[in-house]
C-alpha positions in Angstrom: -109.4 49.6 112.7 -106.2 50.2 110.8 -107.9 50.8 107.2 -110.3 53.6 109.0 -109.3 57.0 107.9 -109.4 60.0 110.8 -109.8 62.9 108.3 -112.8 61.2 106.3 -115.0 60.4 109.6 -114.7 63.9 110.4 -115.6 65.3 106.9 -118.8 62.5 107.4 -119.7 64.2 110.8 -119.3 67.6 109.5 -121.9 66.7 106.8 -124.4 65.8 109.4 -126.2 68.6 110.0 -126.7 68.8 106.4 -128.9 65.4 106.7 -132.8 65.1 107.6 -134.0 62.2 108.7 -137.7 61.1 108.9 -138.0 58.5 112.1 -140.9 55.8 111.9 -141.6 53.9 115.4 -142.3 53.4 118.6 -143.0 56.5 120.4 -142.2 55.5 124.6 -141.6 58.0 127.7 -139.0 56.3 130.1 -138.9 56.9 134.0 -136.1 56.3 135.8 -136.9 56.1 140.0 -133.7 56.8 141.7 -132.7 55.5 145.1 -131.0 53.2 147.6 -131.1 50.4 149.6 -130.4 49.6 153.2 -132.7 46.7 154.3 -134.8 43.8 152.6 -138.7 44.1 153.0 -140.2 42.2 156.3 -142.7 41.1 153.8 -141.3 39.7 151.1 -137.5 38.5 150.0 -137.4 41.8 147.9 -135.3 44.9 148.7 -136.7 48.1 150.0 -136.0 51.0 147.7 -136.0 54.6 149.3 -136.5 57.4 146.6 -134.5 60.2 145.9 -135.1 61.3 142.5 -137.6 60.5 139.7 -136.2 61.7 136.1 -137.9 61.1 132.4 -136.0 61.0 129.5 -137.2 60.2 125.5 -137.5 56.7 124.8 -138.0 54.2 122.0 -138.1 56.4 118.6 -137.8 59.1 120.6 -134.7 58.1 122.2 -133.3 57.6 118.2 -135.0 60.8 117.6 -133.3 62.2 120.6 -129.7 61.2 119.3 -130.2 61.8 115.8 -131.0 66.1 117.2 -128.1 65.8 119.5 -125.7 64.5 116.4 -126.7 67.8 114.8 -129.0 66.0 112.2 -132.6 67.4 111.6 -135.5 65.2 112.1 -138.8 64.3 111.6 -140.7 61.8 113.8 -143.9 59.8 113.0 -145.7 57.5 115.6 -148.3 57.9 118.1 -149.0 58.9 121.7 -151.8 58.6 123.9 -153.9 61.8 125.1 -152.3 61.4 128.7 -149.6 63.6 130.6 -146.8 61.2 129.4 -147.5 62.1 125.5 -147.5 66.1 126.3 -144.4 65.5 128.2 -143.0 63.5 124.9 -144.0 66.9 122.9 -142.9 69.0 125.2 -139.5 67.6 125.1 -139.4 67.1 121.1 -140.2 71.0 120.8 -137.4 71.7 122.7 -135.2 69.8 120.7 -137.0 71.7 117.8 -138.1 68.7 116.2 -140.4 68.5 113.4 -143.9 66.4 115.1 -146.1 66.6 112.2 -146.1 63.0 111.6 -146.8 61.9 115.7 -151.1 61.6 115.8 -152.8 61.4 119.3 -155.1 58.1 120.0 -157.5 58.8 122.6 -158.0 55.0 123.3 -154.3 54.4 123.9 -152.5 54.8 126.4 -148.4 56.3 126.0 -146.0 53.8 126.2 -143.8 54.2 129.3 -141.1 52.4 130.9 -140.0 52.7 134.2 -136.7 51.8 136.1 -136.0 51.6 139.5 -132.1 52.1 140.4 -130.4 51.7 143.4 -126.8 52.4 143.6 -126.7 52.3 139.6 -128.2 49.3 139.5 -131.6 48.3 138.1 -133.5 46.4 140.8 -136.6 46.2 138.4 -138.5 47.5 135.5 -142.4 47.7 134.9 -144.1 49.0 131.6 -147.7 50.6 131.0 -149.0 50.8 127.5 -150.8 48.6 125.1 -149.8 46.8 122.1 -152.0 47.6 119.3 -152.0 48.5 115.7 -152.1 52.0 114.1 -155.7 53.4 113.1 -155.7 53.4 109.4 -156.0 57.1 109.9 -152.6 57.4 111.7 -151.3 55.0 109.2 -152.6 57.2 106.5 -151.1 60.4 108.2 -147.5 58.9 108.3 -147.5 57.3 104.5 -149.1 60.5 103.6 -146.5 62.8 105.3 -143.2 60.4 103.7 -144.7 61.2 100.1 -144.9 65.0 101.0 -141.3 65.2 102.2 -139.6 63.1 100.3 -137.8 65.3 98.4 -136.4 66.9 101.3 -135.3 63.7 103.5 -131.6 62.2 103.5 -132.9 58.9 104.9 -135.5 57.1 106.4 -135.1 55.0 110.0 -137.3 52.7 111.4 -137.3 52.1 115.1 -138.9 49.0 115.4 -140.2 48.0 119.5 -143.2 45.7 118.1 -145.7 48.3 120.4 -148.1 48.6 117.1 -146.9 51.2 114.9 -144.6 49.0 112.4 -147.0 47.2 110.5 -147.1 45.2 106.8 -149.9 47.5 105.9 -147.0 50.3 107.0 -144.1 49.0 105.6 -145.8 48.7 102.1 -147.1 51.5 101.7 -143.9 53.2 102.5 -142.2 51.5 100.5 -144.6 52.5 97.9 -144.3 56.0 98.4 -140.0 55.8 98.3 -139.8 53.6 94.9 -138.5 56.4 93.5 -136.3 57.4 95.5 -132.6 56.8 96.6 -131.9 57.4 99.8 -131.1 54.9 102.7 -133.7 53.1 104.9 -132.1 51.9 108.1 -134.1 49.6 110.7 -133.5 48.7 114.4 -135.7 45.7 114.1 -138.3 43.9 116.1 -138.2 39.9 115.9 -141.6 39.3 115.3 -141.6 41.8 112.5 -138.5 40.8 110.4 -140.1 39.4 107.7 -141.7 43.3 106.9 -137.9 44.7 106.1 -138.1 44.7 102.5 -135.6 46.3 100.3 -133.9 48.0 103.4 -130.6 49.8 103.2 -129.2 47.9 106.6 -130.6 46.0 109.8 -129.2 46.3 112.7 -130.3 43.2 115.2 -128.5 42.6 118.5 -126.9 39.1 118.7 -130.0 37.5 120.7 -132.2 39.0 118.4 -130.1 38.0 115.0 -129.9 34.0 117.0 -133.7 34.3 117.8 -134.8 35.2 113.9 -131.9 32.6 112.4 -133.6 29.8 114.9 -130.2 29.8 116.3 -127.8 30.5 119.1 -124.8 32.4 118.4 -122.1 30.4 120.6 -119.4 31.0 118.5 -117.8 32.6 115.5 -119.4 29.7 113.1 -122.3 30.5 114.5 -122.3 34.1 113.9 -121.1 33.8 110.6 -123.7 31.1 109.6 -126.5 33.1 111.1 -125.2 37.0 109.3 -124.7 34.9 106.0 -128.7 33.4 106.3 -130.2 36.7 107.5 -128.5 38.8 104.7 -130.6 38.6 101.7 -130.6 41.0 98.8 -134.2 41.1 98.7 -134.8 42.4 102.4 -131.2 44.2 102.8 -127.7 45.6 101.7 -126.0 45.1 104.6 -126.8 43.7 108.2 -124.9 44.9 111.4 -125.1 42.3 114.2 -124.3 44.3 117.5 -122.6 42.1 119.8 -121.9 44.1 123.2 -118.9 43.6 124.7 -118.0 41.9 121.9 -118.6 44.5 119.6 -119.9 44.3 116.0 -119.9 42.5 112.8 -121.1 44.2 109.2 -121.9 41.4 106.7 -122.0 43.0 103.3 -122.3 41.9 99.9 -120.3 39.6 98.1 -119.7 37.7 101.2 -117.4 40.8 102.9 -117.6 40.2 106.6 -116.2 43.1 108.8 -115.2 42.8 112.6 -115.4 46.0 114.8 -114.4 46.2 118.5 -115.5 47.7 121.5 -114.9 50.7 122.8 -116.5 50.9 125.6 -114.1 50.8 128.8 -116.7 50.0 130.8 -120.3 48.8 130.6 -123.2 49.9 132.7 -126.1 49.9 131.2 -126.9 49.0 127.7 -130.3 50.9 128.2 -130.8 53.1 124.8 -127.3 51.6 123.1 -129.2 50.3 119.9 -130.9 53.4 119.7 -127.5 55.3 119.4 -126.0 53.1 117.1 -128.9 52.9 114.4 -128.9 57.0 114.6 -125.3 57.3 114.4 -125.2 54.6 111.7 -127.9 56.3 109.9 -126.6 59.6 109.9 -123.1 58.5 108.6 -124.4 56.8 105.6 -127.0 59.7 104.9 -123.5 62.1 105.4 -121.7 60.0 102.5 -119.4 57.4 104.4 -119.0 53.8 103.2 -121.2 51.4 105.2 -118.3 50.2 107.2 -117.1 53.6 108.2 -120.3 54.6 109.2 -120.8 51.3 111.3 -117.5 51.9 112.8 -118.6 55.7 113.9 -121.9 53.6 115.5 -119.5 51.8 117.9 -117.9 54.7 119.2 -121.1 56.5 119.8 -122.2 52.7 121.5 -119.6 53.2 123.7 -120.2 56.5 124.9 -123.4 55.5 126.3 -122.8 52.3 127.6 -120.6 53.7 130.2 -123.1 56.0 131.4 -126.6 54.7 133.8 -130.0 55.6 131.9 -131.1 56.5 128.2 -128.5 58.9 126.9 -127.2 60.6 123.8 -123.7 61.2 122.2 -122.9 64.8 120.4 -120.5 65.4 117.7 -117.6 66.7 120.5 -118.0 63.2 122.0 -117.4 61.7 118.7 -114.9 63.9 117.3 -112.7 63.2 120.9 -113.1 58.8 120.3 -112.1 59.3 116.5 -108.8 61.2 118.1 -108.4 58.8 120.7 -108.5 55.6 118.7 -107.3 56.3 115.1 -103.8 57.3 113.9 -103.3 59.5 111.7 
């Protein structure tokens, strides 16, 4: 974009390790099974996958959470896990990245989320999940709201990781918003369809294209389309600012005062978009937490996008990643 300025992204990214973030959501464990195929089963039309390697990697929330650490922002996470060996594989992991788990409760009665992957020849043949949709006990949900108005003081911005598994709630959502009327720092969400009429008084939304089509009632088949639909779902009483990601395609910021923004892809290639909104609501949120105008910050979300697009599997984009696109496809 020709009215980005190099110099100012970097002075944004230098500022985020200055930034602590407090990360609401959906807590998930994803499991990637890694193989190949030769032959179709006898049995059935399917193919016959022959292991080689089984990784796990943060997921949901903790994929955000995961991005946010690896941006060099500090962070906080609330959510829940199950008392299982995928939740103390989830902690395990977040005390590595020397993340702050105060806010993450255990619920004996529910299982961890986890998603699992099968992929042959970096492609997913199929994906099955294992948890249980189900509210927050009212003593998790007490923990959390409980936990916001004890560090409020110290956060740079809240992000809500919406996956409609439970933990994003009305009940939630107002009493956050009840413990940060005071304060004036931004509230980002990666939202869940069901759940969009909870965003209140948000700082930005960012819904993919299906998901912005799906809430409008529409279908976004062309630029009318997407204009009619950003223009609908941006209302001053749930949000500042909407980003509708787009893939390929890219993005477009709808802002106030009817000021409509088109940013491009990066990405050379895509293949796999597993993770991608997870990395751009953490980049996003970390750049307007850092001080950058909301379409700067967007436009620093679809470089990080395209860093992990290109790569098979949840991944995470660091600063050096960042700081290499911003040199690559800005002038100075």
């Amino acid at each position: 974009m020709k009215d980005i300025d190099r110099e100012y992204l970097n002075k944004g990214i230098e500022n985020f390790g200055k930034s602590t973030i407090l990360v609401i959501g959906d807590i998930m464990l994803d499991q990637f099974i890694w193989g190949k195929v030769s032959r179709i089963s006898p049995e059935a039309p399917v193919p016959v996958v022959e292991v080689e390697e089984e990784t796990t990697m943060l997921g949901g929330a903790a994929n955000v959470v995961n991005n946010l650490a690896s941006l060099g922002g500090k962070v906080l996470l609330c959510g829940v896990v199950g008392d299982d060996s995928p939740g103390r594989e989830i902690i395990s992991k977040l005390h590595e990245l020397d993340v702050d788990i105060s806010g993450i409760a255990i619920e004996h009665d529910r299982p961890t989320s986890v998603k699992t992957r099968i992929i042959a020849h970096a492609q997913q043949v199929v994906r099955y999940d294992r948890e249980k949709r189900i509210p927050l006990k009212q003593k998790t949900m007490n923990r959390i709201v409980n936990l916001i108005h004890e560090k409020k003081k110290h956060l740079s911005g809240i992000l809500v990781s919406d996956y409609g598994k439970g933990v994003v709630s009305r009940k939630l959502m107002d009493g956050v918003r009840g413990v940060i009327s005071d304060c004036n720092f931004p509230v980002t969400v990666d939202p869940n369809v069901k759940n969009f009429p909870l965003y209140k008084d948000v700082t930005i939304i960012t819904p993919n294209h299906n998901q912005a089509g799906e809430i409008a009632g529409l279908k976004i088949v062309n630029e009318e389309d997407l204009m009619k639909i950003g223009k609908k779902l941006l209302n001053k009483k749930r949000c500042r600012a909407l980003l509708i990601t787009r893939g390929k395609d890219g993005m477009t910021l709808f802002e106030e005062e009817d000021k409509v923004t088109y940013i491009k892809s990066v990405a050379r290639e895509v293949y796999d978009v597993t993770g991608a909104g997870d990395t751009v609501i953490a980049a996003l949120t970390l750049g307007i937490a850092a001080g950058l105008d909301m379409k700067s910050a967007a436009y620093l979300s679809n470089l990080a996008a395209g860093i992990v697009v290109g790569e098979v599997g949840t991944s995470s984009v660091n600063i050096n990643n960042l700081k290499e696109l911003i040199a690559t496809h800005i002038s100075q």
